[in-house]
C-alpha positions as CSV (number, residue, x, y, z in Angstrom):
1,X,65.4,-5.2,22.7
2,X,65.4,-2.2,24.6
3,X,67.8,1.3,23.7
4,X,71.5,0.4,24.9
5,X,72.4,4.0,24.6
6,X,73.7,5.2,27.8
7,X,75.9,7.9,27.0
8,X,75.1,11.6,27.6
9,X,77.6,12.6,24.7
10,X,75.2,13.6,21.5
11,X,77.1,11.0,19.0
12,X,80.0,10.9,16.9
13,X,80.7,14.7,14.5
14,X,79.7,18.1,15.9
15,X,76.2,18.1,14.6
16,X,75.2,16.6,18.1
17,X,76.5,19.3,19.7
18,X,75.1,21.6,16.9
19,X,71.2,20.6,18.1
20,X,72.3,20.8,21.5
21,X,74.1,24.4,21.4
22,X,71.4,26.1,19.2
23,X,68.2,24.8,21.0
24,X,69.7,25.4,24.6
25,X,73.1,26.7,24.5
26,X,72.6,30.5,24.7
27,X,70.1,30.4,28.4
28,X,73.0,28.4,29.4
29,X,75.4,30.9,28.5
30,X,73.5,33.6,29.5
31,X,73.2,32.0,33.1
32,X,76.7,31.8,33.2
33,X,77.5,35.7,32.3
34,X,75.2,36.5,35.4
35,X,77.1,34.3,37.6
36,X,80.2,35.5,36.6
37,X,78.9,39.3,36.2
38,X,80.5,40.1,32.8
39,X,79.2,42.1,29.9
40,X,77.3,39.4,28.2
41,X,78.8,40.1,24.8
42,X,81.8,38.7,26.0
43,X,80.6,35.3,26.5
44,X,77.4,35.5,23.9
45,X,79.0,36.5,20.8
46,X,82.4,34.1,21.0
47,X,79.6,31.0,21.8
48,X,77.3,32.4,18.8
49,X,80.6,32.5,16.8
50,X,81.7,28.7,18.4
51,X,78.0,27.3,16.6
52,X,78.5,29.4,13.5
53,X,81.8,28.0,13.3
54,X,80.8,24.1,13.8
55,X,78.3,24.9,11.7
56,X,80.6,25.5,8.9
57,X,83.1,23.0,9.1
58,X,79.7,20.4,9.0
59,X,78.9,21.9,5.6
60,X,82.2,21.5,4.3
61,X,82.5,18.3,5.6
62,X,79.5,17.2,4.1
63,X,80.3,19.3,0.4
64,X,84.0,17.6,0.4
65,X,82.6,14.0,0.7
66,X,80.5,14.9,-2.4
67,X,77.1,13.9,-0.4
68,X,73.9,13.6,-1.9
69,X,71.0,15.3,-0.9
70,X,67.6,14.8,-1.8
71,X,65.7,17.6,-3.6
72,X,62.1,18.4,-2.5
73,X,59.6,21.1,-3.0
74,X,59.9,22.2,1.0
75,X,63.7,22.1,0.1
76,X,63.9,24.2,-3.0
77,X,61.0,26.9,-0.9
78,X,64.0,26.9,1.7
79,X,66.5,28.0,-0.4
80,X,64.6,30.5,-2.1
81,X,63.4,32.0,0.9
82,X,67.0,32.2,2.5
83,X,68.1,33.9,-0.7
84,X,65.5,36.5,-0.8
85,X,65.8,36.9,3.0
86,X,69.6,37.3,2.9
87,X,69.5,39.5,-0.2
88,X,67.1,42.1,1.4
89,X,69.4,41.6,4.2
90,X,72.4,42.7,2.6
91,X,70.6,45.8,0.8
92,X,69.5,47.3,3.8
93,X,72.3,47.0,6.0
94,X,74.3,48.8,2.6
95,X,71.8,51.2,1.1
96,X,69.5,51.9,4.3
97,X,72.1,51.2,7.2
98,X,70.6,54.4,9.0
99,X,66.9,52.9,9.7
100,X,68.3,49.4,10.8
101,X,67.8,48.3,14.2
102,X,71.4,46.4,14.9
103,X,74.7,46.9,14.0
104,X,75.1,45.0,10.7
105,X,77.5,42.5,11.7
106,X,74.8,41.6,14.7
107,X,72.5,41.4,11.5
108,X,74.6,38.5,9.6
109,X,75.9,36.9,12.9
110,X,71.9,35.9,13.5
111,X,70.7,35.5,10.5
112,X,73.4,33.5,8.8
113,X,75.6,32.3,11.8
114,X,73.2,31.5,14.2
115,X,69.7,30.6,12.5
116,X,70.5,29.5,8.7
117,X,74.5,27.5,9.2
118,X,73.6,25.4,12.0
119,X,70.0,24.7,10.6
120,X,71.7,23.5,7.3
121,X,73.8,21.6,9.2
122,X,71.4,19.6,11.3
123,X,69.4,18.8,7.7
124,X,72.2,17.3,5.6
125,X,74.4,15.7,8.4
126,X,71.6,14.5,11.6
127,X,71.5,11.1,10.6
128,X,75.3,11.0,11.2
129,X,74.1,11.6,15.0
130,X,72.3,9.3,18.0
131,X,68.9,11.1,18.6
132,X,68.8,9.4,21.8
133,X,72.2,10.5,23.4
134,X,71.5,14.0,22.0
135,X,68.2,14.2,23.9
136,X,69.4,13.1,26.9
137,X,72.2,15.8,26.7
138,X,69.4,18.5,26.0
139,X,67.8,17.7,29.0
140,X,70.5,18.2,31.2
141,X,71.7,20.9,29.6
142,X,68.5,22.7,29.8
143,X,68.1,21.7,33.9
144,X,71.8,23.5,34.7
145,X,70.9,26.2,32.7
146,X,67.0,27.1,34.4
147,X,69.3,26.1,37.6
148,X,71.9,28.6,36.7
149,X,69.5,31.4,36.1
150,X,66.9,30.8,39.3
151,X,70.1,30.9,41.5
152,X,71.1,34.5,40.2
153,X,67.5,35.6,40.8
154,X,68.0,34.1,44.2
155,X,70.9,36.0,44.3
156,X,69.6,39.3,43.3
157,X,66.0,38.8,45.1
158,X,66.9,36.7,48.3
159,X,64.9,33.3,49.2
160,X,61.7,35.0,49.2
161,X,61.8,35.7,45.5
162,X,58.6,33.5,45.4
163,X,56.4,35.8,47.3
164,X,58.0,38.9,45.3
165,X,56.3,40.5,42.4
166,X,59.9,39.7,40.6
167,X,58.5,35.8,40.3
168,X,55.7,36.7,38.5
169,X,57.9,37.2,35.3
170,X,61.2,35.8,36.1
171,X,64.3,37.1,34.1
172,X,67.7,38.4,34.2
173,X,70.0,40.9,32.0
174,X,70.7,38.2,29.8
175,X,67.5,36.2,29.7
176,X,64.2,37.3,29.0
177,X,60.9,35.6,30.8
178,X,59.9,34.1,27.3
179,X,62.8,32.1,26.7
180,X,63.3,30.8,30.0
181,X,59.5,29.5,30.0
182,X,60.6,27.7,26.6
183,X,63.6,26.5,28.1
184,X,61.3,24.9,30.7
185,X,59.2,23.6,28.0
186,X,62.0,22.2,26.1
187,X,63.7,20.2,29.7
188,X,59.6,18.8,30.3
189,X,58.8,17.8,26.8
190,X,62.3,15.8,26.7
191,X,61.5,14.4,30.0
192,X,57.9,13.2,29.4
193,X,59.3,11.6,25.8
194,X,62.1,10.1,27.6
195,X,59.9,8.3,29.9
196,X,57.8,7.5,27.7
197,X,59.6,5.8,25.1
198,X,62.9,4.4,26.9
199,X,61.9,2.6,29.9
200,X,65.2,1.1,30.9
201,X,66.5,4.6,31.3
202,X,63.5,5.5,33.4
203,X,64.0,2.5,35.6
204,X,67.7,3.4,35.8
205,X,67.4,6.9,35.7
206,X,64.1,7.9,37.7
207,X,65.5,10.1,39.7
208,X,67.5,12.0,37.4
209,X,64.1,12.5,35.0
210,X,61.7,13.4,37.9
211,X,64.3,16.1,38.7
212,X,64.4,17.4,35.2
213,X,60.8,17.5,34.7
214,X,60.2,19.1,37.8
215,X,62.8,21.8,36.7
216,X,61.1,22.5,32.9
217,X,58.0,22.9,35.0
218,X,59.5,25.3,37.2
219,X,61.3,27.6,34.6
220,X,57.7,27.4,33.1
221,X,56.1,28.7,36.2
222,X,58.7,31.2,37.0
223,X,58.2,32.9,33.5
224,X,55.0,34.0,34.0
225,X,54.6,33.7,30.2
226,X,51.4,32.3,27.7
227,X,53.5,31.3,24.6
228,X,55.6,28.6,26.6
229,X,52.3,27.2,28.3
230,X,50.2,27.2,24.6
231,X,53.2,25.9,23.5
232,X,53.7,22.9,26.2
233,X,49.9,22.5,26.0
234,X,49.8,21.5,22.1
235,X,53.0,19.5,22.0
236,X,52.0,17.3,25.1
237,X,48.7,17.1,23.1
238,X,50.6,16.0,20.1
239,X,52.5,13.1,22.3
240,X,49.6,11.9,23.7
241,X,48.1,11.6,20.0
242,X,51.1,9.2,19.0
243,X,50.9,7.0,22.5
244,X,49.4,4.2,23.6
245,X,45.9,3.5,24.5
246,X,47.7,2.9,28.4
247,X,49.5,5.9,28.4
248,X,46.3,8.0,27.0
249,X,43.8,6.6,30.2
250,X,46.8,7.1,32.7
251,X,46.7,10.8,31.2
252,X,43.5,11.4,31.8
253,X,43.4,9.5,35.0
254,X,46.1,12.3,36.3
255,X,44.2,15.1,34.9
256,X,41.2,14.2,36.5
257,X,43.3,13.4,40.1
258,X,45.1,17.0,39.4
259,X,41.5,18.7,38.3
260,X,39.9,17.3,42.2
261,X,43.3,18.0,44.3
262,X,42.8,21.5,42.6
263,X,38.7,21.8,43.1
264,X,40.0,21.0,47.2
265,X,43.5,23.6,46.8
266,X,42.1,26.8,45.1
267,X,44.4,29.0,46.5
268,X,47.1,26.8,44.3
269,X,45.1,28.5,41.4
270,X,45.9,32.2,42.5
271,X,49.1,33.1,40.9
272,X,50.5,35.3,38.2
273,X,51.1,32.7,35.3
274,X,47.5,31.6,36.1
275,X,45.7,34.6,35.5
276,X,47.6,35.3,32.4
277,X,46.5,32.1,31.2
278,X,42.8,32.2,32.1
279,X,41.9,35.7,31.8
280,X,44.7,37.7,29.4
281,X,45.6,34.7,26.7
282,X,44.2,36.4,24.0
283,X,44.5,40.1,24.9
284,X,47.7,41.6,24.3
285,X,47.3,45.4,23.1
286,X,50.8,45.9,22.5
287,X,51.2,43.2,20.5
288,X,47.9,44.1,18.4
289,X,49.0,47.3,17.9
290,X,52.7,46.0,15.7
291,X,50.3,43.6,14.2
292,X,48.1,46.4,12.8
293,X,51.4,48.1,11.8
294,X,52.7,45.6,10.3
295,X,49.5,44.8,7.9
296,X,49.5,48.3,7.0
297,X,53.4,48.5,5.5
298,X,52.2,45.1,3.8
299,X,49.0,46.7,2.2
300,X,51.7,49.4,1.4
301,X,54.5,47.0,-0.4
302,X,52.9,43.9,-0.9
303,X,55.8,42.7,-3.6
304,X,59.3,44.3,-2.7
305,X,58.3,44.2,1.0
306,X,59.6,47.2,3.8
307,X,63.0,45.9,4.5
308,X,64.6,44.4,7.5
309,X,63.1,45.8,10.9
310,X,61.0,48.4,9.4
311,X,59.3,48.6,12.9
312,X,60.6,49.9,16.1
313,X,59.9,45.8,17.3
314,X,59.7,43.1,14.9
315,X,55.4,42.0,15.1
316,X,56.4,39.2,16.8
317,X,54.9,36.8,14.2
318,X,57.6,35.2,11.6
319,X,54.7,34.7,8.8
320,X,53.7,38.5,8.7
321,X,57.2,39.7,9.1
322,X,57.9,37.4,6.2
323,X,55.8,39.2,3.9
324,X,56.6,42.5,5.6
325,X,60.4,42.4,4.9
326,X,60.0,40.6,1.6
327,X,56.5,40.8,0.1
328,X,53.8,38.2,-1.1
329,X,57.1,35.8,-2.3
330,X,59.0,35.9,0.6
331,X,55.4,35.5,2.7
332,X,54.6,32.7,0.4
333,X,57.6,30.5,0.7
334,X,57.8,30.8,4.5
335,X,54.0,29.3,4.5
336,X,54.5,26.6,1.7
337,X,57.7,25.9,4.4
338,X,55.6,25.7,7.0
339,X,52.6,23.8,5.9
340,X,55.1,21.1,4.6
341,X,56.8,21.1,7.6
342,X,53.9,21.0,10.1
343,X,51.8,17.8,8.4
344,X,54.9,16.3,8.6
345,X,55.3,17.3,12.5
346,X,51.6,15.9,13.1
347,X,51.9,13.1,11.2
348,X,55.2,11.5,12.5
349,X,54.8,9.5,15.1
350,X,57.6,11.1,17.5
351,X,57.4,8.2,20.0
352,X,58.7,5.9,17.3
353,X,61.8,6.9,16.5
354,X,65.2,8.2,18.2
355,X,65.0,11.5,16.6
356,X,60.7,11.7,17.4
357,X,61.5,14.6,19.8
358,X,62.8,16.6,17.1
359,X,59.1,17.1,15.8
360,X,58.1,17.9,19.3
361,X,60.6,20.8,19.8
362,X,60.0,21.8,16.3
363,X,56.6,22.3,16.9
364,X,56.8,24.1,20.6
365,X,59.4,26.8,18.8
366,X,57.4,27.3,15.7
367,X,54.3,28.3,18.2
368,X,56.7,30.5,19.9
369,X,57.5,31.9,16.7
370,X,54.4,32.9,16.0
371,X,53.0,34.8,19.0
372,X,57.0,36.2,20.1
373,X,59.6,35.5,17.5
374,X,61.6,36.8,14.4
375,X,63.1,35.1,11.3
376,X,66.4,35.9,12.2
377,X,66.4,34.6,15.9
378,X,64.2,32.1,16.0
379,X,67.0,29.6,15.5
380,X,65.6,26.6,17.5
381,X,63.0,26.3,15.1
382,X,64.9,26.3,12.3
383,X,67.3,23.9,13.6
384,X,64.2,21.3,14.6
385,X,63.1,22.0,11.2
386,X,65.8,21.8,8.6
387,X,66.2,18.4,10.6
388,X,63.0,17.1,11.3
389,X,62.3,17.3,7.3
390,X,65.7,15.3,6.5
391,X,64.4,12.8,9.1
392,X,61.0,12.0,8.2
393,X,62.5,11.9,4.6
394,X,64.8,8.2,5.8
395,X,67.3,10.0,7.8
396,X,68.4,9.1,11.0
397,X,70.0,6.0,12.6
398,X,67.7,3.1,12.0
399,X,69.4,1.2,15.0
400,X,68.0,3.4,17.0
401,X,65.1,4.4,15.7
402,X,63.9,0.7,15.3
403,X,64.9,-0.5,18.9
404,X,62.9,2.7,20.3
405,X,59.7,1.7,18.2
406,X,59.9,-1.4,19.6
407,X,60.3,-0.2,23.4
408,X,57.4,2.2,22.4
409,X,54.9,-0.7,22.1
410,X,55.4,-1.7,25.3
411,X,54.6,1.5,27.5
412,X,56.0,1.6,31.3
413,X,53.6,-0.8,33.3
């Protein structure tokens, strides 16, 4: 039997919509303040609230059913990290509200509302959800929103934006040029497991997923950014790990087809994103220099930690902000979390199960979390996370999951 889910509704509950929202909700959002040229806090903050709020009512929903949950060592790091992070939080923004970046409510909003709720969420209550409907709701969701956004720079820049030094890193007010290229990321990783592992819906549907790929690839391409490419780069390399022997030889048949059309188009290879890639991947002064920074005010407090945002901008790496805000302990928890959660990422097979993708998009957001992101804002990955980990513990709807194994064995011929 092949997947009979048709519907683009992510499943029964709001934990559906609770992926959805926190992995691509806010570029959406954000495309639609420029549209509408509003302050962006008027639409940001009441949709940050909205998932905060969902959030909620799926933890008490799950607390007043008297659930059980299964206790693990990843599970008890969690919590202690949270607490430690939370508590250090709530110190600073009391005793040392002067040398804080944000106002403190902005402070809580991210860090509890919008990273640690909706992550909690998706870890107790995901299996109560269709992994395939939700994907296919990401994907369009993620297409309208690189849409929405490459209209108001067509707006702002004219039809020629592609010839314009404003293509070479793409963003508006609202949107910055790395999230859009991991918005991209997200809409092609979704499409290329989609294709992969439902073939009636890319019989039905081909169209509709050649669009959406094309589209990732494009807000990929208009970022200008490394992180989303690395990223795209190691989860496509992850997927073609778990495939088929069929799908791995059409793979490389297309990269040697694209490698020749190249070798006979190099003026294709002369662009902005390129040369990033090729000649700047690894050199990034700025970056190098909150890095050094950052080491120093750990060689300086290496057990009570510096605080929240002891920098002027956070060093852009989750594991050594860990142990700058919060010392050797809250450093070590976040790596025993992510080592537990990582072998479980690579050893998952995500094309045999309806939730597989989660894996994937955990994976691209915890790359982008280390070379551009921060604890408290890095939500996508700590959505994919809390429920990747409940997944690959027996979670998920086994319906699903089984009838997309099977349509997995049989790759599109």
């Amino acid at each position: 039997m092949k997947p009979r889910q048709k519907s683009l509704h992510p499943g029964s509950g709001s934990v559906g919509w609770i992926l959805v929202l926190s992995i691509v909700g806010y570029p959406l959002v954000a495309g639609l303040v420029e549209i509408l040229s509003t302050n962006s806090r008027v639409l940001t903050v009441p949709f940050r609230a909205l998932v905060a709020a969902a959030s909620l009512w799926a933890i008490l929903s799950f607390v007043s059913k008297k659930s059980r949950f299964k206790v693990s060592i990843f599970w008890m790091s969690w919590v202690a990290f949270w607490v430690l992070y939370l508590s250090r939080l709530a110190i600073d923004v009391r005793l040392y509200s002067n040398s804080i970046q944000l106002p403190e409510w902005e402070y809580w909003l991210y860090a509890a509302g919008v990273s640690l709720m909706p992550a909690v969420a998706a870890g107790i209550r995901t299996r109560h959800t269709s992994g395939i409907s939700t994907s296919r709701c990401m994907i369009l969701f993620s297409a309208v929103a690189i849409l929405f956004n490459l209209a108001v720079l067509i707006s702002n820049y004219g039809l020629e934006l592609s010839y314009s030094s404003n293509f070479l890193r793409a963003e508006t007010e609202s949107l910055n040029p790395i999230a859009l290229g991991h918005l991209g990321v997200t809409c092609a990783i979704l499409s290329v497991w989609t294709v992969i592992t439902d073939r009636r819906a890319f019989r039905s549907h081909t169209i509709f997923y050649l669009i959406t790929l094309s589209v990732g690839l494009l807000g990929i391409a208009m970022s200008g950014s490394r992180g989303p490419v690395l990223s795209l780069a190691i989860v496509l390399s992850l997927m073609l790990w778990h495939s088929s022997l069929f799908i791995k030889l059409l793979s490389i048949l297309l990269i040697c087809l694209g490698s020749i059309f190249l070798a006979f188009n190099p003026s294709l290879l002369d662009s902005y994103l390129i040369e990033r890639v090729t000649t700047h991947m690894w050199e990034d002064s700025v970056r190098a220099n909150l890095l050094s920074e950052a080491f120093q005010l750990i060689e300086k407090y290496p057990i009570s930690g510096n605080g929240i945002d002891p920098l002027p901008v956070y060093p852009h790496n989750i594991i050594v902000e860990a142990f700058m805000v919060g010392g050797v302990p809250m450093g070590a928890l976040l790596c025993v979390m992510l080592t537990i959660s990582m072998w479980k990422a690579v050893t998952l097979n995500s094309l045999s199960h309806s939730f597989g993708w989660v894996s994937l998009i955990f994976v691209q957001y915890m790359i982008a979390a280390m070379v551009s992101g921060s604890i408290y804002i890095v939500s996508p990955m700590w959505v994919a996370m809390a429920a990747m980990m409940t997944l690959s513990t027996g979670g998920g709807k086994t319906g699903a999951a089984s009838q997309t194994a099977r349509s997995s064995r049989h790759p599109i011929p």
